[in-house]
C-alpha positions as CSV (number, residue, x, y, z in Angstrom):
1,X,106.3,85.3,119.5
2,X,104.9,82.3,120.1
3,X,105.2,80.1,123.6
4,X,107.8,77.8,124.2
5,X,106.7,73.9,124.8
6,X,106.8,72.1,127.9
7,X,109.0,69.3,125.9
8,X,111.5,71.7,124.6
9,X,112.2,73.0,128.4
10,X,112.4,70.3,130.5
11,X,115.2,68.9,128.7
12,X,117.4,71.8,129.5
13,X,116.7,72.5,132.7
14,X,117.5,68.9,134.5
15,X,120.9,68.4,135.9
16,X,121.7,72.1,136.8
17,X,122.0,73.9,140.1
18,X,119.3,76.2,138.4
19,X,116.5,74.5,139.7
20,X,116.8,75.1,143.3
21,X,117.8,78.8,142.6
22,X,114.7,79.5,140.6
23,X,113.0,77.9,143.3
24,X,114.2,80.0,146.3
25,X,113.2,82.9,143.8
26,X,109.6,81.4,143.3
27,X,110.0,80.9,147.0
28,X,111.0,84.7,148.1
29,X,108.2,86.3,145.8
30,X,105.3,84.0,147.3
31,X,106.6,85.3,150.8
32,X,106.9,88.6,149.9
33,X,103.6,89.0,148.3
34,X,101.5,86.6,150.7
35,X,103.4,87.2,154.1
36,X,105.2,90.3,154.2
37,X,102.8,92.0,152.1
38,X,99.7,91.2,154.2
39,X,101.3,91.8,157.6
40,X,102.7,95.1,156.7
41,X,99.4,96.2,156.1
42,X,97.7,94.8,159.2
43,X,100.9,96.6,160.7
44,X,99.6,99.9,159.4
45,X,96.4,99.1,160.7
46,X,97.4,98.6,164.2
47,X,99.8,101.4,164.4
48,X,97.1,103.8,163.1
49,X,94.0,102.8,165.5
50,X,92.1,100.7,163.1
51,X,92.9,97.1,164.1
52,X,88.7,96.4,164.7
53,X,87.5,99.2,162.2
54,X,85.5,97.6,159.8
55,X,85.0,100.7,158.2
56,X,88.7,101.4,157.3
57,X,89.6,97.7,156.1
58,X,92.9,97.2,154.9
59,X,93.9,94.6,151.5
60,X,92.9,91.6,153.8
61,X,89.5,92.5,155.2
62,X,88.7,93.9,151.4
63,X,89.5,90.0,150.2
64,X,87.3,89.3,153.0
65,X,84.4,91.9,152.5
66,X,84.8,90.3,148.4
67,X,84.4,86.9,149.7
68,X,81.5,87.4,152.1
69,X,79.6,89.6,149.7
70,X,78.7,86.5,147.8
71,X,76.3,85.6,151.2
72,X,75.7,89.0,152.7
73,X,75.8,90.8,149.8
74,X,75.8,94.7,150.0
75,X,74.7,98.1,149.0
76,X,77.6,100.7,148.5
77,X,77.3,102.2,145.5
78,X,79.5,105.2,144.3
79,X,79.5,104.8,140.7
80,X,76.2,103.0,140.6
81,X,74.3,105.8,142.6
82,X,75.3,108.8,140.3
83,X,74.7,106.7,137.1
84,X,71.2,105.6,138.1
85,X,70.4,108.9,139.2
86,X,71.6,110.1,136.2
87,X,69.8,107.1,134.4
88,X,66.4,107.8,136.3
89,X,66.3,111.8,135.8
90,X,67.1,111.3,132.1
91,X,64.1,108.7,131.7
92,X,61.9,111.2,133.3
93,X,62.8,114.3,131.5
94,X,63.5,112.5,128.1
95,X,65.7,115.1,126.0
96,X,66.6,116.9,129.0
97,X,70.3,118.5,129.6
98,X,71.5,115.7,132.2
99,X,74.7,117.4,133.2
100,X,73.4,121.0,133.3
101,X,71.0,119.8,136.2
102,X,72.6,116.9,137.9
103,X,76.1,118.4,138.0
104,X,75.8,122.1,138.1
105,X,72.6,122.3,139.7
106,X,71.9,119.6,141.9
107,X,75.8,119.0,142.5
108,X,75.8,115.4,142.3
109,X,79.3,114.5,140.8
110,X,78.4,112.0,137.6
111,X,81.4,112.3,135.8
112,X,81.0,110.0,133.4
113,X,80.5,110.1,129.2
114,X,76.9,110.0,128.3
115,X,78.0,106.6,126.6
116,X,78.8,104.9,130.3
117,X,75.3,104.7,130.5
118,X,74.3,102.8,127.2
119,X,74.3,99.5,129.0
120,X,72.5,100.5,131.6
121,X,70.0,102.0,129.3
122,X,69.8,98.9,127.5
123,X,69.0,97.0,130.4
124,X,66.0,99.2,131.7
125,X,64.7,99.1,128.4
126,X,64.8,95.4,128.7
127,X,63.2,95.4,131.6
128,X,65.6,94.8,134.2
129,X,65.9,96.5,137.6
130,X,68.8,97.9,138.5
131,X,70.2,98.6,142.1
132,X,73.2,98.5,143.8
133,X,73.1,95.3,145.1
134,X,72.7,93.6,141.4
135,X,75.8,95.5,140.1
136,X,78.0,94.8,143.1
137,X,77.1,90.8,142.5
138,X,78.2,91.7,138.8
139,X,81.6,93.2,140.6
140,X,82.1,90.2,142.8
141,X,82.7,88.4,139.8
142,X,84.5,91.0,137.6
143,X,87.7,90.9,140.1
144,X,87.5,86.6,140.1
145,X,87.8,87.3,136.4
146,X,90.4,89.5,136.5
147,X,92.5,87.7,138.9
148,X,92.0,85.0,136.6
149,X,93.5,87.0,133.9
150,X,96.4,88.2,135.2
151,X,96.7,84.5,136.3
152,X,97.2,83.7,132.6
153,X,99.3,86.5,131.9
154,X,101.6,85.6,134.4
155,X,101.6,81.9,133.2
156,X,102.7,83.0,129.4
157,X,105.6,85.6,130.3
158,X,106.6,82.6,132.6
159,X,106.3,80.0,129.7
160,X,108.8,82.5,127.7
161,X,111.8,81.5,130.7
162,X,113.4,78.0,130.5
163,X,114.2,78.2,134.3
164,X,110.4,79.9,135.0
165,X,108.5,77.6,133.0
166,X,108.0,74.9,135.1
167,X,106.8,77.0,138.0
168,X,104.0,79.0,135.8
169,X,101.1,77.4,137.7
170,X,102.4,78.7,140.5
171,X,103.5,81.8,139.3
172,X,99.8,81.9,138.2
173,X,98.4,81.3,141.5
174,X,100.6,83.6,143.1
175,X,99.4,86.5,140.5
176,X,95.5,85.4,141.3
177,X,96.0,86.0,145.0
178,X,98.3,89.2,144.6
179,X,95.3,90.9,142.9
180,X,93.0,89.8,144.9
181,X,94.6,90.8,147.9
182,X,95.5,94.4,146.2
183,X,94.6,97.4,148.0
184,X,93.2,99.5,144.9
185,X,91.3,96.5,143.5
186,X,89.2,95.7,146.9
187,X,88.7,99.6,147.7
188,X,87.0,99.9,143.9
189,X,84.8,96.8,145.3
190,X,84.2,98.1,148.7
191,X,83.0,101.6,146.9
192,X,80.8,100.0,144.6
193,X,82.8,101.5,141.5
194,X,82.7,101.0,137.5
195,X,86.5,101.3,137.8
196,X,86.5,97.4,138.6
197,X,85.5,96.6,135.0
198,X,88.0,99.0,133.6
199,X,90.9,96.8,135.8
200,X,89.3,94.0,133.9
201,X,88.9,95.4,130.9
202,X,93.0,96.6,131.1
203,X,94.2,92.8,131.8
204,X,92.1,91.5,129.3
205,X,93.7,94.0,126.8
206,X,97.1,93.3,127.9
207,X,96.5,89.7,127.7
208,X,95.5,89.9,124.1
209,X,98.7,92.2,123.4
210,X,100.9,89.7,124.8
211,X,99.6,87.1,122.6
212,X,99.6,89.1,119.3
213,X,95.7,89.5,119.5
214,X,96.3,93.3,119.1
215,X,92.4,94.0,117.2
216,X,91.3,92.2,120.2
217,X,93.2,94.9,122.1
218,X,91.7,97.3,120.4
219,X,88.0,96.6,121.1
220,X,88.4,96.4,124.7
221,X,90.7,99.8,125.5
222,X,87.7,101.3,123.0
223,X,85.3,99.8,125.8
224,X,87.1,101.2,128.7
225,X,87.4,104.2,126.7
226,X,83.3,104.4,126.7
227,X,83.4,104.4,130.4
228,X,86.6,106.6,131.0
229,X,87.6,108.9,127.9
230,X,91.1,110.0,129.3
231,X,92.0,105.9,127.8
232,X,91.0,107.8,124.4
233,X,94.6,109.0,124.6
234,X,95.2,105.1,123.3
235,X,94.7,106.2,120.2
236,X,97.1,108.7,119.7
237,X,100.1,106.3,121.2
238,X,98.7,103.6,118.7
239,X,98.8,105.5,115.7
240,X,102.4,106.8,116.7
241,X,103.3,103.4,116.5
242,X,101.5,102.5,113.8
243,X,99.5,99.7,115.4
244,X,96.8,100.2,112.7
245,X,94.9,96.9,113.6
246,X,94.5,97.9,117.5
247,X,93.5,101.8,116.2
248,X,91.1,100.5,113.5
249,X,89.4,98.2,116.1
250,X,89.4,100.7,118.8
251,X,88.0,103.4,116.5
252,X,84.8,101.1,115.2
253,X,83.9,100.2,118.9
254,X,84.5,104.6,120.3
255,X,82.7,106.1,117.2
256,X,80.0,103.2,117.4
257,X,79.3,103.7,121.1
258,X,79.5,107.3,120.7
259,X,77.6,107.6,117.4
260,X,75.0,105.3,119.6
261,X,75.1,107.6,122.7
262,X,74.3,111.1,120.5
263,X,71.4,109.2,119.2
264,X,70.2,108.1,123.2
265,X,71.1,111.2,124.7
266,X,71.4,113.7,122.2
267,X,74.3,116.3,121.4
268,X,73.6,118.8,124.2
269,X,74.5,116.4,126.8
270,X,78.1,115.6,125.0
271,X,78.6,119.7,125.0
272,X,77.6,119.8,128.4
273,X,79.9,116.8,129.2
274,X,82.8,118.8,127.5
275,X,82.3,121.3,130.2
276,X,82.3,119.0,132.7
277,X,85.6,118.1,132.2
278,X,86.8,121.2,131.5
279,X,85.7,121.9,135.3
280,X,87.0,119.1,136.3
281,X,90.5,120.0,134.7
282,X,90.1,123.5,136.2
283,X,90.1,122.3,140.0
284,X,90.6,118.5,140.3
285,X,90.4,117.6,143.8
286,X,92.2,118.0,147.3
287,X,90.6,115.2,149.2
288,X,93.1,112.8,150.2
289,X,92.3,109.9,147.8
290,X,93.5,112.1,144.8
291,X,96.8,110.5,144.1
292,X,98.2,112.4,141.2
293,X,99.8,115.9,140.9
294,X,96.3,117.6,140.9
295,X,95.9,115.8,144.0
296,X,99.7,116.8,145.7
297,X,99.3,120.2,144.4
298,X,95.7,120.8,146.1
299,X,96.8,119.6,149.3
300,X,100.0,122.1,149.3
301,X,97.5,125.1,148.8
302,X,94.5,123.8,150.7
303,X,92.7,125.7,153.2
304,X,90.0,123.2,154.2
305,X,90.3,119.6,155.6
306,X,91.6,117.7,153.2
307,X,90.7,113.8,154.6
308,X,87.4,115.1,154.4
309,X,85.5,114.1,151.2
310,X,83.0,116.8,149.4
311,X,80.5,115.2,147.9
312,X,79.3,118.0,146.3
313,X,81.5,120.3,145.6
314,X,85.5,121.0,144.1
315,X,88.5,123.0,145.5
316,X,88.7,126.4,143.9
317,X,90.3,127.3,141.0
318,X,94.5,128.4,142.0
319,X,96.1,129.0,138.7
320,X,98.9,127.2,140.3
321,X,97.2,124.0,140.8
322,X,96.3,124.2,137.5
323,X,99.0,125.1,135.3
324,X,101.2,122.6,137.5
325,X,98.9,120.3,136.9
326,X,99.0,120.6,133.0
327,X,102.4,120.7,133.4
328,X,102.8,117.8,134.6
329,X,100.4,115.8,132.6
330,X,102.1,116.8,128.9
331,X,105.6,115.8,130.7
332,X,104.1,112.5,131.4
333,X,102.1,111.8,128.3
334,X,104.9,113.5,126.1
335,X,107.3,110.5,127.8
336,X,104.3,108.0,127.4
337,X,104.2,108.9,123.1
338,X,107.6,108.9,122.9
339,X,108.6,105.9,120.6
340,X,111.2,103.9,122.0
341,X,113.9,102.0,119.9
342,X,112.4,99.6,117.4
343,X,112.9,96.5,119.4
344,X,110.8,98.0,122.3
345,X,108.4,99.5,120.3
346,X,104.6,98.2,120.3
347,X,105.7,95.6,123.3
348,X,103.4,94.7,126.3
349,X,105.8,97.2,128.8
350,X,105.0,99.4,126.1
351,X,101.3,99.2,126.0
352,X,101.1,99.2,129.8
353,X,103.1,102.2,130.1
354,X,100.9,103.8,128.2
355,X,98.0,103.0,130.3
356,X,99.6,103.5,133.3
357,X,100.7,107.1,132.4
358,X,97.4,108.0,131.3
359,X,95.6,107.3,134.5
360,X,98.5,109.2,136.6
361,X,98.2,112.4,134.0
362,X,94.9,112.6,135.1
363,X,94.1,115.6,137.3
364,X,92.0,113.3,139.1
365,X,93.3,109.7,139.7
366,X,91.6,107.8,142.9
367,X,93.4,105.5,144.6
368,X,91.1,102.9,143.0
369,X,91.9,103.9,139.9
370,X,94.7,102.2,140.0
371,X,93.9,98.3,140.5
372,X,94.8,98.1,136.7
373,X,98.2,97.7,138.5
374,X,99.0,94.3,139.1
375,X,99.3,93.5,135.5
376,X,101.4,96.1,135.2
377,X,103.9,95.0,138.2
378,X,103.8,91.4,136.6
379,X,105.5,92.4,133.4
380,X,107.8,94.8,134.7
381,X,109.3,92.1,137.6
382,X,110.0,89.7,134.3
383,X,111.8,92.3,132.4
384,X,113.8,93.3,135.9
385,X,114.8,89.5,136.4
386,X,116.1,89.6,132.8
387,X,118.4,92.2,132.8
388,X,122.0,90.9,133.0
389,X,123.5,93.3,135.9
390,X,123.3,92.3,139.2
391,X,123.4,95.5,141.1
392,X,120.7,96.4,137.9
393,X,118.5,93.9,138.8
394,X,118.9,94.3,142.5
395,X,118.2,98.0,142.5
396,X,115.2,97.6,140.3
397,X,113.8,94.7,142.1
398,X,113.8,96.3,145.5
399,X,112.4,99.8,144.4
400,X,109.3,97.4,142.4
401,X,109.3,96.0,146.5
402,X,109.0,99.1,148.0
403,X,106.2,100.6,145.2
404,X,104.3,97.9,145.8
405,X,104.1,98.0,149.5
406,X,103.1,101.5,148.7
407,X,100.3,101.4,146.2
408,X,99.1,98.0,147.8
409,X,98.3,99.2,151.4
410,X,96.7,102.7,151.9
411,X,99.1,104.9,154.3
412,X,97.4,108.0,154.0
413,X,99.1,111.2,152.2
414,X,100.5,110.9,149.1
415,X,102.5,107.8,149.2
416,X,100.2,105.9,146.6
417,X,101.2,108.8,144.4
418,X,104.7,108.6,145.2
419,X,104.8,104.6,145.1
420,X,102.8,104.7,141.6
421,X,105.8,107.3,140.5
422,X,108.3,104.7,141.4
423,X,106.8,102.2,139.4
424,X,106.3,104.2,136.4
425,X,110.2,105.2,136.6
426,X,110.8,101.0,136.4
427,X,108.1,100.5,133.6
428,X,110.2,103.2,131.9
429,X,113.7,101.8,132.9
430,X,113.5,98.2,132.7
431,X,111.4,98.3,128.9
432,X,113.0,95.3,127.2
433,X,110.9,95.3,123.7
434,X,110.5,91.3,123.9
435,X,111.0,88.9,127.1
436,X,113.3,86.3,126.0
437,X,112.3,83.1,124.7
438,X,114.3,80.2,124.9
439,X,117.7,81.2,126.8
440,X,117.2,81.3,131.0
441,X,120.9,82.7,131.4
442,X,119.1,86.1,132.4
443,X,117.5,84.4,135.1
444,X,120.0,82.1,136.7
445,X,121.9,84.5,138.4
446,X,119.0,84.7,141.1
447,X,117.7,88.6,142.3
C-alpha cells in the first residue's frame, strides 16, 4: 500500500483538538524512551554496585563505548576470535575437518555455518588483514546504519496515520536514538559480535517488507541465514504463505552461499557442523546470558555457577532440559507457522513475528541476540495505538512499557527472557494485517 502524501494530510488535520493530543502522545513516548528509560537503567546500576564499573556498562555507557570507539577504538572480539581462528587453522590445514578439531578437540566454541566464513575467506584471499579492531570499525558503523533503518521504518508506518504524519521526523529520530541506546544492540558491540549485522540485516528486511520489496526481503533473511541457519526456518513460514517471490529470492542467495561454501570447505565440515548443532541442541547453555527456555530450564537443574561463563565447555545432557526445550520450541514455531486470517496474513507484524519466534525457539538465544528488537517494538506500538478499545489499547501499551524496560536494561536472571515473552504475546495479540491508511480516528483517542 502505498504512502500517503504530505498534501492529502495536512488538510485534515488543521482545526481539530487532535493536534495537541497527538502531540502529548509524541511527547509521553520521547520521555519514556529517552528519560525514564535511561534513568531506570542507571537506577539498576546503582542499586547493584556498578555505578563506576566500566566493565558492566549499562545502555548509556554502551552508546558511549559506540561513540568513543570511533577515537579509541578497541579489541573485543567474540565472534571475530573463533572465526579467525577458525579461518587461520583451516588456511593451514587446507581440507582439514575444522569442527572436529576446533570444537571437539580444542573446545573453542565456533558455532557458526562453514558459509559465515566466505567473506572472510574472500577478504584474505584478497589480501586483507583481518583483526578485531578492523571488524569492530565495520560494527561501529553497522548499528549507525541500522538506527538509520529503523529511522525510516518508523517514518513510513508514521506516514500511514493522518494525525502521526506530521510528526514522522521526529518519530524517526526518536527510533534512531531508541536503538542506539538499546541494551542488546550495544552488548553485541561491546562483545565484538556478528550478531550486529544480523540486527541490520533484520531491519533492512523488514523495511523492504513494509514497502512491498518482498524479493528484496528475501535476499537479505538468505544472508542472515548464511550467518545463523536457525533464520532458515524463514523458508518454511514463507512458503506457508505462499510468498513465492521472498522464498525464490531467499533460496538463490542460501543454496548459492552454501553451494559456494561445500566447494571452499568441503562436505565433511557441513557433516561435522550438523553435529555441532546437534550438540548444541542436546545441552544448550546455563550461563546466565541464555535467555530462552534452554536457558530457564538449565538454570532450574544447574549444579555449577551459573553467572559464570564456560568458555569451553556446555552443561550436561538432562533429558529434561532437553525434551522441555523441544517442547517448547515446536509450541512456539507451530504458533509462528500458523497462518493467520487473510487480512493479517504476509504483513510486516507477521514477518517479524516470525523472526522474533525463531530466535526465542532457539535453545540458545543470548541476550544480544535480540537487538533485532527495536524494529519489532516499532511496529507492534503502531498496531496497539490503532486498536479502537481503550482499556485494549491501554493494557497493551503498558505491558509493551514494561517489556521494554525489561529487554532494554540487563537485570540479571531471566527477566530478558520473560520481557521478550511479553512482547511476543503483543506481536501475537495486537497483529492488524495492514496499518491504516488515511483515517486517524484510531489514533485520536490518545493511549
Amino acid at each position: 500500500m502505498d504512502i500517503i502524501s504530505n498534501t492529502r494530510l495536512r488538510p485534515q488535520y488543521g482545526v481539530s483538538g487532535n493536534h495537541a493530543r497527538v502531540r502529548r502522545q509524541i511527547i509521553y513516548l520521547c520521555f519514556f524512551v529517552l528519560v525514564v528509560s535511561p534513568v531506570f537503567d542507571e537506577i539498576i546500576r546503582l542499586g547493584n554496585g556498578r555505578w563506576h564499573d566500566l566493565q558492566t556498562p549499562g545502555a548509556l555507557g554502551h552508546a558511549f563505548r559506540w561513540l568513543s570507539h570511533f577515537v579509541r577504538g578497541g579489541e573485543y572480539g567474540d565472534s571475530w576470535n573463533a572465526m579467525l581462528a577458525a579461518l587461520n587453522w583451516f588456511a593451514q590445514h587446507p581440507g582439514g575437518r575444522l569442527y572436529e578439531q576446533l570444537f571437539f578437540v580444542d573446545h573453542i566454541k565456533f558455532q557458526y555455518p562453514p558459509s559465515s566464513l566466505l567473506l572472510f575467506d574472500w577478504l584474505a584471499r584478497m589480501g586483507v588483514k583481518l583483526n578485531n579492531l578492523m571488524l569492530n570499525d565495520i560494527n561501529g558503523w553497522v548499528i549507525a546504519f541500522n538506527c538509520v533503518v529503523n529511522a525510516l521504518i518508523a517514518t513510513k508506518l508514521a506516514a500511514r496515520e493522518d494525525c502521526y504524519a506530521p510528526f514522522r521526523v521526529h518519530l524517526g529520530i526518536m527510533v534512531a536514538l531508541a536503538t542506539l541506546l538499546y541494551y542488546p544492540v550495544g552488548k553485541a558491540f561491546e562483545l565484538g559480535q556478528i550478531q550486529v549485522w544480523i540486527n541490520a540485516l533484520f531491519s533492512v528486511a523488514a523495511l523492504a517488507w513494509l514497502s512491498g520489496r518482498k524479493g528484496a526481503a528475501g535476499v537479505l533473511i538468505g544472508l542472515a541465514c548464511l550467518i545463523k541457519p536457525q533464520l532458515a526456518l524463514f523458508l518454511v513460514w514463507g512458503a506457508w504463505r505462499r510468498e513465492w517471490r521472498f522464498v525464490l529470492a531467499w533460496g538463490v542467495v542460501a543454496v548459492a552461499g552454501n553451494l559456494l561454501a561445500v566447494a571452499t570447505f568441503g562436505w565433511q565440515n557441513h557433516l561435522d557442523y550438523l553435529r555441532v548443532l546437534h550438540e548444541l541442541s542436546r545441552t544448550g547453555e546455563s550461563y546466565i546470558a541464555n535467555q530462552s527456555f534452554n536457558g530457564l530450564l538449565n538454570r532450574m537443574f544447574a549444579h555449577g555457577n551459573v553467572a559464570v561463563f564456560d568458555a569451553h565447555g556446555f552443561p550436561p545432557y538432562q533429558p529434561a532440559v532437553y525434551l522441555g526445550t523441544l517442547a517448547t520450541s515446536i509450541i512456539l514455531i507451530a504458533a509462528a507457522l500458523v497462518r493467520p486470517r487473510r487480512s493479517e496474513a504476509s504483513s510486516l507484524q507477521d514477518f517479524l513475528r516470525a523472526g522474533l519466534t525463531f530466535t526465542l525457539a532457539s535453545p540458545i538465544a543470548w541476550e544480544h541476540h535480540f537487538g533485532l528488537l527495536p524494529v519489532v517494538y516499532v511496529a507492534t506500538l503502531f498496531t496497539l495505538l490503532a486498536r479502537k478499545a481503550p482499556n485494549e489499547r491501554a493494557l497493551g501499551l503498558t505491558i509493551l512499557s514494561v517489556s521494554f524496560l525489561l529487554t532494554g536494561h540487563w537485570l540479571g536472571g531471566s527477566w530478558t527472557f520473560l520481557g521478550v515473552l511479553a512482547l511476543l504475546a503483543m506481536v501475537h495479540w495486537s497483529s492488524d494485517g495492514a496499518l491504516p491508511q488515511t483515517s486517524g480516528n484510531a489514533l485520536e483517542r490518545g493511549f
